[in-house]
KEMARDREN-935802 format. One record per atom (N, C-alpha, C, O): residue number from 1; chain; atom name; x negated, y negated, z negated. Coordinates in Angstrom, 2 decimals. Example, Ala and Ser with C-alpha at 12.3 -4.5 7.8 and 13.67 -1.06 7.14 Angstrom:
2
num->1; cadena->A; atomo->N; c1->-13.19; c2->5.69; c3->-7.80
num->1; cadena->A; atomo->CA; c1->-12.30; c2->4.50; c3->-7.80
num->1; cadena->A; atomo->C; c1->-13.20; c2->3.30; c3->-7.80
num->1; cadena->A; atomo->O; c1->-14.24; c2->3.32; c3->-8.46
num->2; cadena->A; atomo->N; c1->-12.85; c2->2.25; c3->-7.08
num->2; cadena->A; atomo->CA; c1->-13.67; c2->1.06; c3->-7.14
num->2; cadena->A; atomo->C; c1->-12.90; c2->-0.03; c3->-7.87
num->2; cadena->A; atomo->O; c1->-13.41; c2->-1.14; c3->-8.04
// end
This chain:
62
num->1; cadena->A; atomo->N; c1->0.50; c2->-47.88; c3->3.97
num->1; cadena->A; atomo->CA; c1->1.15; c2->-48.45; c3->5.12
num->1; cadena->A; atomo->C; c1->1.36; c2->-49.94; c3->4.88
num->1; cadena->A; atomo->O; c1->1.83; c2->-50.43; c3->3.85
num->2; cadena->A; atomo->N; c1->0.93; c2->-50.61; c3->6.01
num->2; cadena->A; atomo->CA; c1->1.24; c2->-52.35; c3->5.89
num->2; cadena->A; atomo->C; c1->2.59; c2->-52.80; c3->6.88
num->2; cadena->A; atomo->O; c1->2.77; c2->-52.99; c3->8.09
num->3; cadena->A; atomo->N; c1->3.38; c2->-52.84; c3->5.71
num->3; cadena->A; atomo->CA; c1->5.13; c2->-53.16; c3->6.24
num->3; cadena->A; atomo->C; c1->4.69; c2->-54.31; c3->7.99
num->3; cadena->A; atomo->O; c1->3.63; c2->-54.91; c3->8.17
num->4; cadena->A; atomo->N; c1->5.81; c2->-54.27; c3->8.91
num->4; cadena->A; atomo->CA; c1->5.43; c2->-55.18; c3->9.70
num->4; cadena->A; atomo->C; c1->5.84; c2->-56.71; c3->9.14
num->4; cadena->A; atomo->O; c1->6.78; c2->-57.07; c3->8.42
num->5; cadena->A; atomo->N; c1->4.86; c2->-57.38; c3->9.70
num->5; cadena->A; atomo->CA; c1->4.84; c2->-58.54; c3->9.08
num->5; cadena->A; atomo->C; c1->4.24; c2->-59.43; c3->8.12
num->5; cadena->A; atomo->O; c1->4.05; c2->-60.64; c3->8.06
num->6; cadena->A; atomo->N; c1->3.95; c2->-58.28; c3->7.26
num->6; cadena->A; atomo->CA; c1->3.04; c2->-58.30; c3->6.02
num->6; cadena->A; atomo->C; c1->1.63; c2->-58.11; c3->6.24
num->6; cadena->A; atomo->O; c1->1.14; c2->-57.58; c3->7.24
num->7; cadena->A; atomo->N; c1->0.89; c2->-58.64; c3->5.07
num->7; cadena->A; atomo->CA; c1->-0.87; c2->-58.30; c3->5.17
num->7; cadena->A; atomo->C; c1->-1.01; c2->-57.22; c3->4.18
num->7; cadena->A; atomo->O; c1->-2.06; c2->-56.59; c3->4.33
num->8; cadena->A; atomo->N; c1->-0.04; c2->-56.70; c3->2.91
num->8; cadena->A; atomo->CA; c1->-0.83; c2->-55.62; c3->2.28
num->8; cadena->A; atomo->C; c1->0.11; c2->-54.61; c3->2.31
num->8; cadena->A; atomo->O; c1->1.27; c2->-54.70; c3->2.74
num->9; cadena->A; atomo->N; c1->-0.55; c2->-53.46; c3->1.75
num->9; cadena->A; atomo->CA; c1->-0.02; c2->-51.81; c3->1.86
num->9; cadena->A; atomo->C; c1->1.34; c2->-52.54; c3->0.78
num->9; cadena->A; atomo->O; c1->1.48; c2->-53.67; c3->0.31
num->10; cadena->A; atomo->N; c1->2.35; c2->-51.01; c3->0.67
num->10; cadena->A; atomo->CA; c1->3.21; c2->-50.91; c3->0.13
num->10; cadena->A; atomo->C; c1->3.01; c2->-49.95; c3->-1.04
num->10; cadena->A; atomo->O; c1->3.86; c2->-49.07; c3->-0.87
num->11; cadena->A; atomo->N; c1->2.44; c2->-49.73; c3->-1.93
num->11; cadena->A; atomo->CA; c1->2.23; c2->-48.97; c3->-2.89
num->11; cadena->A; atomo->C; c1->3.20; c2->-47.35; c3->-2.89
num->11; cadena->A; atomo->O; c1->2.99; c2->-46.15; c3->-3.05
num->12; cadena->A; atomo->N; c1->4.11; c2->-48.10; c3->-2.65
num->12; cadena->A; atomo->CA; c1->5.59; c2->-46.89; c3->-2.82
num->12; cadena->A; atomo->C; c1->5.60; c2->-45.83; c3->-1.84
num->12; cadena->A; atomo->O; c1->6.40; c2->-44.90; c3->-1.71
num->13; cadena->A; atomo->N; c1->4.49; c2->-46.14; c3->-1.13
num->13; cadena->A; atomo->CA; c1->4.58; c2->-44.97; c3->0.78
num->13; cadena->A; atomo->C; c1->3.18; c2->-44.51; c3->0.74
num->13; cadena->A; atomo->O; c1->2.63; c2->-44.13; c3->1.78
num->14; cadena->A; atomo->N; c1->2.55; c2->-44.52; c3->-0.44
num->14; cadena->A; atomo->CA; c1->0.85; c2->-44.34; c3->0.09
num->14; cadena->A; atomo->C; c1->0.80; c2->-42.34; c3->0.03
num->14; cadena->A; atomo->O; c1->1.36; c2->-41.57; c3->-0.75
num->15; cadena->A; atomo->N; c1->0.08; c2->-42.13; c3->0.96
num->15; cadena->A; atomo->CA; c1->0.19; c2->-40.83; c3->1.42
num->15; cadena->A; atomo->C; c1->-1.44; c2->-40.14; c3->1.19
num->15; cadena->A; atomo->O; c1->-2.43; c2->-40.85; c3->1.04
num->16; cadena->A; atomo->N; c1->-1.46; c2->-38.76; c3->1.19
num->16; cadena->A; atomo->CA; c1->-2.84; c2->-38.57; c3->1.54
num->16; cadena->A; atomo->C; c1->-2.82; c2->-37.37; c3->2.25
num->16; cadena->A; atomo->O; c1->-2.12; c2->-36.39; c3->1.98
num->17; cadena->A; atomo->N; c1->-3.90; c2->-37.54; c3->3.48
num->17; cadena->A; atomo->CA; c1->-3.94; c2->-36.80; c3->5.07
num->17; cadena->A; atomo->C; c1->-4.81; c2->-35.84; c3->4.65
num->17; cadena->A; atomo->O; c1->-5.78; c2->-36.05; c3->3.93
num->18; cadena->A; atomo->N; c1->-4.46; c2->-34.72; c3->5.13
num->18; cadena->A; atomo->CA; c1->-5.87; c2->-33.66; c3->5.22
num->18; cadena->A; atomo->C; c1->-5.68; c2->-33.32; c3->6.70
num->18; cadena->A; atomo->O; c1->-4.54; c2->-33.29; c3->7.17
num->19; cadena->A; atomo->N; c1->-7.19; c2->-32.96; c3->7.72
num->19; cadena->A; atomo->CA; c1->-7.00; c2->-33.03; c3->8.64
num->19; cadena->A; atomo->C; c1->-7.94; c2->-31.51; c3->8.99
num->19; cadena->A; atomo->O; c1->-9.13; c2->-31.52; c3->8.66
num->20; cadena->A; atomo->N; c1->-7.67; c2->-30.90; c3->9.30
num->20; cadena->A; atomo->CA; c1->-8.56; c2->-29.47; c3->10.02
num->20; cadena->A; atomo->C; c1->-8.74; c2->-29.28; c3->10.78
num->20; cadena->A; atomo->O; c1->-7.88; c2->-28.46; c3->11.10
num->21; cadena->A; atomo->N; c1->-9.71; c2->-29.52; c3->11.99
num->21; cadena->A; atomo->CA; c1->-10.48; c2->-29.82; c3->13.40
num->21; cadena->A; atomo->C; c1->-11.41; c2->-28.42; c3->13.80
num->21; cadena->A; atomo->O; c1->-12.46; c2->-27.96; c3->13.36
num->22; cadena->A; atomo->N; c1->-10.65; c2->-28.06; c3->14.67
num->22; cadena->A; atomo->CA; c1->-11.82; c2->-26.79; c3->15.38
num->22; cadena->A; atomo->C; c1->-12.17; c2->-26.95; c3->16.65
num->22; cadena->A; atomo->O; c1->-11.30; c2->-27.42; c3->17.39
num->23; cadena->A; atomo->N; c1->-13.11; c2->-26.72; c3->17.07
num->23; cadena->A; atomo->CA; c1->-13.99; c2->-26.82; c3->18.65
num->23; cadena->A; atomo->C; c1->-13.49; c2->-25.48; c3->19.29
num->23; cadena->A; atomo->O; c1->-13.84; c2->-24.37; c3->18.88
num->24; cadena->A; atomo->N; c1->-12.87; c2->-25.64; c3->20.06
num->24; cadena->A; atomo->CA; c1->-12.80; c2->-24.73; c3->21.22
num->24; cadena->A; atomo->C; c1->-13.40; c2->-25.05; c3->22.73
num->24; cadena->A; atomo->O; c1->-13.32; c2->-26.16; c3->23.27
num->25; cadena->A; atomo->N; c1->-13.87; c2->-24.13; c3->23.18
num->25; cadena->A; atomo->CA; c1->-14.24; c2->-24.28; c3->24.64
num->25; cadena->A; atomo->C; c1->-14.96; c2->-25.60; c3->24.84
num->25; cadena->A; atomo->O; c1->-15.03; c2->-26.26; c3->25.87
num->26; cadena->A; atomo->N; c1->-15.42; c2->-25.82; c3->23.75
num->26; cadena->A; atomo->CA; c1->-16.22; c2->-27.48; c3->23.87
num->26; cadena->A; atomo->C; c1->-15.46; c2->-28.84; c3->23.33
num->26; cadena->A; atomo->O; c1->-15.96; c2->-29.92; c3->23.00
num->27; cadena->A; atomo->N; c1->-13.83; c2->-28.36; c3->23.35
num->27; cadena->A; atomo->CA; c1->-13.76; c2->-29.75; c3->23.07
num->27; cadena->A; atomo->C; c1->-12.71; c2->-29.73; c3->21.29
num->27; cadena->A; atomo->O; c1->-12.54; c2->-28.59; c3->20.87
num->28; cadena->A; atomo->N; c1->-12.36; c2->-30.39; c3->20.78
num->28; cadena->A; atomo->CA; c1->-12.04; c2->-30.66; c3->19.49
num->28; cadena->A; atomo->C; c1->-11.14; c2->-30.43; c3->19.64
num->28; cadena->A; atomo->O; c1->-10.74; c2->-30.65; c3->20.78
num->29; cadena->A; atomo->N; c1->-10.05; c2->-29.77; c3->18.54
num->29; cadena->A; atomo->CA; c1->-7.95; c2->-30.04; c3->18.42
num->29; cadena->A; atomo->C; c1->-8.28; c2->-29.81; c3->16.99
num->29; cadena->A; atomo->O; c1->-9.17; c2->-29.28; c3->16.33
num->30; cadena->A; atomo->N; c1->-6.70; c2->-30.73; c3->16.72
num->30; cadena->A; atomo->CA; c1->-6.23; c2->-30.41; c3->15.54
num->30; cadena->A; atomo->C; c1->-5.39; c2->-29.39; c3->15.62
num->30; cadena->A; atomo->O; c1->-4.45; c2->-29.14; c3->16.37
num->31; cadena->A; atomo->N; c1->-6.16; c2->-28.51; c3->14.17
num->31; cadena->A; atomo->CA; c1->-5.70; c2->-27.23; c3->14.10
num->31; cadena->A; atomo->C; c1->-4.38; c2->-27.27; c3->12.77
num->31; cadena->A; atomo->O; c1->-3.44; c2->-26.48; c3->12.68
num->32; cadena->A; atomo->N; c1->-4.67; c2->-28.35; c3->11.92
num->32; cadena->A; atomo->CA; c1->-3.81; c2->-28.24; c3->10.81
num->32; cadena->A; atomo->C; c1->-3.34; c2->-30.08; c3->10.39
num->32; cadena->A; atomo->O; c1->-4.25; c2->-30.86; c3->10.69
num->33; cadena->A; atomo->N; c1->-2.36; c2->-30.59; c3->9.92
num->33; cadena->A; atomo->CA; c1->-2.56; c2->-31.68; c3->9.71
num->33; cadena->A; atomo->C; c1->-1.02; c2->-31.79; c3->8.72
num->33; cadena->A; atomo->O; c1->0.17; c2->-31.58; c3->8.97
num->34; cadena->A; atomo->N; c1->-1.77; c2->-32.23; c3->7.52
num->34; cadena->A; atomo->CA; c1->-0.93; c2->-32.79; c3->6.09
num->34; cadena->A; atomo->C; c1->-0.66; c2->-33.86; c3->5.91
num->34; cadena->A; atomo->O; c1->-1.55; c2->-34.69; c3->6.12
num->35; cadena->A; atomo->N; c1->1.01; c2->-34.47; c3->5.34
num->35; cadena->A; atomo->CA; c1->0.71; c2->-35.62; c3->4.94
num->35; cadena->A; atomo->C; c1->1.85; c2->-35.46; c3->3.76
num->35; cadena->A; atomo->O; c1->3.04; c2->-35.21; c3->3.92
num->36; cadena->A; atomo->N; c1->1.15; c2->-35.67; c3->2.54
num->36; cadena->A; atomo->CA; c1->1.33; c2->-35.70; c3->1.54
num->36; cadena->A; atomo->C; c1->1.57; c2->-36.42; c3->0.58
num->36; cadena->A; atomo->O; c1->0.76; c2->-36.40; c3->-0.34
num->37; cadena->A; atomo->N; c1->3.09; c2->-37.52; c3->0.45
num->37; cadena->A; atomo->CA; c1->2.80; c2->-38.44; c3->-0.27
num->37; cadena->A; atomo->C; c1->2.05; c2->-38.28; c3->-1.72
num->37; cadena->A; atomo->O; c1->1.64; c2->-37.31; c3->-2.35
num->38; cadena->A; atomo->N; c1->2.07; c2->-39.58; c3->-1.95
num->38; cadena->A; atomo->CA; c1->0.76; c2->-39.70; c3->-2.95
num->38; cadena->A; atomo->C; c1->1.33; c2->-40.19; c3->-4.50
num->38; cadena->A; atomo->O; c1->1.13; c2->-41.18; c3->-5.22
num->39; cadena->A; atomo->N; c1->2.04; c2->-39.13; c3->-4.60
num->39; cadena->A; atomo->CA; c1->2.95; c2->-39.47; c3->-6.12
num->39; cadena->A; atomo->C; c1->2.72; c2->-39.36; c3->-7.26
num->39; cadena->A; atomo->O; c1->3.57; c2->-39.55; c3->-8.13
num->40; cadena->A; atomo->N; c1->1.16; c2->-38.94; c3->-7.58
num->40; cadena->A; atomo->CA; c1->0.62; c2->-38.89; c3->-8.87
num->40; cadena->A; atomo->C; c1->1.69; c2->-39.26; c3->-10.49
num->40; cadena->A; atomo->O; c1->1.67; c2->-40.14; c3->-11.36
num->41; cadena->A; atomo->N; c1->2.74; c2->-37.68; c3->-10.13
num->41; cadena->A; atomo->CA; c1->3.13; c2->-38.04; c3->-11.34
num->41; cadena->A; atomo->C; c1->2.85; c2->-37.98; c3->-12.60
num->41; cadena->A; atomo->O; c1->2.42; c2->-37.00; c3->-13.20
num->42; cadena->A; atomo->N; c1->3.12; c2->-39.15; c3->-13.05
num->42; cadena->A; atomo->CA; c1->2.56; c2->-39.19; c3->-14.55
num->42; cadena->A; atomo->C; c1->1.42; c2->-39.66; c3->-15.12
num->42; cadena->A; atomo->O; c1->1.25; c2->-39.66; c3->-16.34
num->43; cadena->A; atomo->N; c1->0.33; c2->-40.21; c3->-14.02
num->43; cadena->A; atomo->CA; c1->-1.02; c2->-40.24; c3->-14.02
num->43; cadena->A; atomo->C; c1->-1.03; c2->-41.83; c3->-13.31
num->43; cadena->A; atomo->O; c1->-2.16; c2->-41.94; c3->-12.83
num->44; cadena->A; atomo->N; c1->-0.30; c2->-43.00; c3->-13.07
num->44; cadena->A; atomo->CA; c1->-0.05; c2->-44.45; c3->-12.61
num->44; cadena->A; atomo->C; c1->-1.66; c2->-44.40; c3->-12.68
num->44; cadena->A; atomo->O; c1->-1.89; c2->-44.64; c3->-11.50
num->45; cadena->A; atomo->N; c1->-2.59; c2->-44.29; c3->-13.12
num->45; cadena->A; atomo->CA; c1->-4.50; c2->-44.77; c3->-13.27
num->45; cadena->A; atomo->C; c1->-4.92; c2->-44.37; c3->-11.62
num->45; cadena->A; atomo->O; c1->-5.83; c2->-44.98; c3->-11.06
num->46; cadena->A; atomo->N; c1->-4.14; c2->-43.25; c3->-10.93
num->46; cadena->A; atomo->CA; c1->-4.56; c2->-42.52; c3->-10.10
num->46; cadena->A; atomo->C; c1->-4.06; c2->-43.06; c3->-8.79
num->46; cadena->A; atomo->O; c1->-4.68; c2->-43.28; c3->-7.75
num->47; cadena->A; atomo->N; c1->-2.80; c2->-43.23; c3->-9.09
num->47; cadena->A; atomo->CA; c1->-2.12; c2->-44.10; c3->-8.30
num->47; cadena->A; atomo->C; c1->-2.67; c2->-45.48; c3->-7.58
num->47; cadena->A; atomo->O; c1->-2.65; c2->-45.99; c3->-6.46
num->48; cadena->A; atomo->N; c1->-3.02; c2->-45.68; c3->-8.48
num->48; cadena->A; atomo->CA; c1->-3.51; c2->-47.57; c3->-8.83
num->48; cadena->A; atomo->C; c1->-4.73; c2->-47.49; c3->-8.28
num->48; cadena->A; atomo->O; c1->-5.04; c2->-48.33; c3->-7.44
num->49; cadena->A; atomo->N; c1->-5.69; c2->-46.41; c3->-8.66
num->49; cadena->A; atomo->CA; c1->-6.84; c2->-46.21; c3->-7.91
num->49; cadena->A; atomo->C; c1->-6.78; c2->-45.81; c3->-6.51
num->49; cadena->A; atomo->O; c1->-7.97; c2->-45.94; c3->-6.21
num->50; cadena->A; atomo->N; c1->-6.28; c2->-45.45; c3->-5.58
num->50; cadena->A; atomo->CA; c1->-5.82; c2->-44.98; c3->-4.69
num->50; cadena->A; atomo->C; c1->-5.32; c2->-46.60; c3->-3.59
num->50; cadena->A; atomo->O; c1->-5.62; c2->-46.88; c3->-2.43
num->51; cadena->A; atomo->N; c1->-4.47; c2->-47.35; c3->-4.63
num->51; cadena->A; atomo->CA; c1->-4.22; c2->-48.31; c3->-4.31
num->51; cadena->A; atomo->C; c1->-5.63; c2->-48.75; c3->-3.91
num->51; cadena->A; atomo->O; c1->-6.27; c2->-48.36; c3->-2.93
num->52; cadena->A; atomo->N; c1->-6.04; c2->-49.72; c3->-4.92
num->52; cadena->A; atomo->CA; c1->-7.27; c2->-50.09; c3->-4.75
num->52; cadena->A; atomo->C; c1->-8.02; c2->-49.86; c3->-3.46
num->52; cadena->A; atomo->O; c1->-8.30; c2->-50.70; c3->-2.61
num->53; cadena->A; atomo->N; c1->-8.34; c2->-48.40; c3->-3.45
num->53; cadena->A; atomo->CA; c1->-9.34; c2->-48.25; c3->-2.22
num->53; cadena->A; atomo->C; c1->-8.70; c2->-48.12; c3->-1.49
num->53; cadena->A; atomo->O; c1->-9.56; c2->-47.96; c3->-0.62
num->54; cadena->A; atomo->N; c1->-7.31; c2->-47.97; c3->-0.68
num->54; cadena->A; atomo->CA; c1->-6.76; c2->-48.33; c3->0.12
num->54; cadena->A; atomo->C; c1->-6.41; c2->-49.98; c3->0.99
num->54; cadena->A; atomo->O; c1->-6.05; c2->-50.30; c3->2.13
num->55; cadena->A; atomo->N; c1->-6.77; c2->-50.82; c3->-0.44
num->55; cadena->A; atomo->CA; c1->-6.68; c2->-52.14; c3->-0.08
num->55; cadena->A; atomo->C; c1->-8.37; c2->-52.37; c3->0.42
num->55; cadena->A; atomo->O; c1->-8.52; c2->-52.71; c3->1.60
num->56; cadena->A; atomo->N; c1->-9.29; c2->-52.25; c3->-0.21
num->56; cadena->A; atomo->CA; c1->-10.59; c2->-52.57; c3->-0.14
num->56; cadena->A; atomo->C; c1->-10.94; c2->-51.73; c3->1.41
num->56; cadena->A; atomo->O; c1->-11.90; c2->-52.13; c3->2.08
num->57; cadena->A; atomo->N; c1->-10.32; c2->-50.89; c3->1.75
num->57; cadena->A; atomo->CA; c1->-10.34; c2->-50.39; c3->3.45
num->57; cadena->A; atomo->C; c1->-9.49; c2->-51.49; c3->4.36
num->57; cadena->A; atomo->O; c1->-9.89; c2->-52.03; c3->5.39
num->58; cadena->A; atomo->N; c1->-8.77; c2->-51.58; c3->3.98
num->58; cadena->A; atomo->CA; c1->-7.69; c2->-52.89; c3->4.68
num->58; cadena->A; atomo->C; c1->-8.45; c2->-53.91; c3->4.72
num->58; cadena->A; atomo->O; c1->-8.34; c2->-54.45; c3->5.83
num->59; cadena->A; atomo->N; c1->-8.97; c2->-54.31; c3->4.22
num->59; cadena->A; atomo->CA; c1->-10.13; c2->-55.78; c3->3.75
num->59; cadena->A; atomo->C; c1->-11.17; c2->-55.78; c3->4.80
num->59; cadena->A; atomo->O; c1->-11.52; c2->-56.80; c3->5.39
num->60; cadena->A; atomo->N; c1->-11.81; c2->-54.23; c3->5.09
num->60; cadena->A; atomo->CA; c1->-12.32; c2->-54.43; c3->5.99
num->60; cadena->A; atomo->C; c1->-12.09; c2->-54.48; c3->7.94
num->60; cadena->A; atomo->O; c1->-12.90; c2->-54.69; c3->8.85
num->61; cadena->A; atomo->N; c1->-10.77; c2->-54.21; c3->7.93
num->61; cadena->A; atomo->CA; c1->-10.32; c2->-54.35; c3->8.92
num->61; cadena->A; atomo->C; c1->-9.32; c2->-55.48; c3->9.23
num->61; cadena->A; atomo->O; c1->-8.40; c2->-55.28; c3->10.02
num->62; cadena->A; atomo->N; c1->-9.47; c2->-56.42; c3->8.74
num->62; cadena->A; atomo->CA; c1->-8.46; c2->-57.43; c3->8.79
num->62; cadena->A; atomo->C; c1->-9.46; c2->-59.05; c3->9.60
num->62; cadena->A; atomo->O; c1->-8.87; c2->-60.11; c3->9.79
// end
């Protein structure tokens, strides 16, 4: 998440989504939807990586 105001994520809120999509009658719904902060305890390498490609996605939308 990029605080308002700010240009980069907040390390401390980074989350990870799982999303489960089924077609009915033709058209798409979400059937299931996770959000899971991203607290890699004990493992900061994982964290940090996470970071990373979260910023390098931001980079491209800015």
């Amino acid at each position: 998440m990029v605080p308002p105001g700010l240009a980069d994520i907040n390390p401390a809120v980074n989350a990870v989504q799982s999303l489960l999509a089924v077609r009915q009658d033709g058209r798409w719904r979400i059937a299931q939807l996770q959000n899971t902060p991203a607290a890699f305890h004990g493992r900061p390498d994982l964290s940090d990586q996470l970071t990373g490609e979260l910023r390098a996605e931001l980079r491209t939308i800015q």
